[in-house]
N, C-alpha and C positions, 0 to 999 in steps of 0.2 A: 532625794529630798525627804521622803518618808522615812529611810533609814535614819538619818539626822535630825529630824523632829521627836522618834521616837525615842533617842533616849535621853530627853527631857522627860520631869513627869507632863502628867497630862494636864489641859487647861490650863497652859504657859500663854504666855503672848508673846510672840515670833515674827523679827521685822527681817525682812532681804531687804541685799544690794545685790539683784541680781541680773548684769547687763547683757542685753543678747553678744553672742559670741560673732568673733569678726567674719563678714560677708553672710553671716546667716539672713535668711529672710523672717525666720520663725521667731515669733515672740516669746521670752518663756518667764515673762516679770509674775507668772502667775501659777506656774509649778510650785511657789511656795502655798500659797493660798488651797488650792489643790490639795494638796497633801497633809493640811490644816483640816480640813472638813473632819467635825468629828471627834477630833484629839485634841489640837491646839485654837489660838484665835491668832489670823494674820493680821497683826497690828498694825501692821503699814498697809493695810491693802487701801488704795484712793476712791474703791466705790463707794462707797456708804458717804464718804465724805461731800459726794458730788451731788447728791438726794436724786440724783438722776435713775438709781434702781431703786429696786423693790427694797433689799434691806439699805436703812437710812440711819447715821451714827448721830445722838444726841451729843453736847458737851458733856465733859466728867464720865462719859462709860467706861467700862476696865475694861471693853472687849476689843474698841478698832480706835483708831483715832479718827476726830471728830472735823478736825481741820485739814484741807484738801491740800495746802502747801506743806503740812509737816509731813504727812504721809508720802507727798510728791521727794521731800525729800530723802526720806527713807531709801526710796527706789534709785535714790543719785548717791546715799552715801553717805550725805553732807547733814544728815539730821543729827544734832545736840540730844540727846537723852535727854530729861528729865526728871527731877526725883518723882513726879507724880506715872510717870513709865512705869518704874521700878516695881516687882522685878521684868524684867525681857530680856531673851535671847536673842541672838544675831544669826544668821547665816548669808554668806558673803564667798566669793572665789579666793582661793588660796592664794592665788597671783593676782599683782596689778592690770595683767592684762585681759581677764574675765576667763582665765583656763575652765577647764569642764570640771575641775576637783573643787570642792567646796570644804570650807572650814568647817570643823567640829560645830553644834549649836550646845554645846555645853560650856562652853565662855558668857559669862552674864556680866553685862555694865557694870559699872558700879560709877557713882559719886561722890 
């Protein structure tokens, strides 16, 4: 994941769809996040949204998003971009079936 984050420039906003792999137990919706500390911001991440931690996401910040179902949807896939996103990167599995290879984050939405 860090390989992939990296070559974006820095202080990108970086949303996953990334689903635990079949029979796994381990959770890994948060390898992206992770590997964000520092260099990028996980725009999907759902905490901030939930005000239930310590950091808590206002409306309108460029850093997470602020609403707890678009972020949720982030992590399913099914999130519509927005021109107020813009720009963000994606990282997602190569295959429909959640394989362990992940797509380029060098592909950026567009509208």
């Amino acid at each position: 994941m860090e390989q992939l984050e990296r070559t974006l420039p820095p202080n990108q906003r970086v949303m996953g769809t990334i689903p635990p792999w079949a029979g796994s137990r381990i959770l890994i919706q948060h390898i992206l996040d992770r590997a964000c500390i520092g260099y990028c911001f996980s725009y999907g991440n759902y905490e901030p949204s939930t005000a239930l931690f310590r950091v808590r996401a206002t409306p309108g910040n460029p850093y997470v998003m602020s609403d707890f179902d678009d972020a949720a949807d982030t992590e399913e896939g099914i999130y519509e971009v927005q021109q107020q996103d813009l720009p963000a990167y994606g990282i997602f599995p190569c295959d429909p079936g959640g394989g362990r290879r992940f797509a380029s984050a060098r592909s950026r939405w567009a509208i």
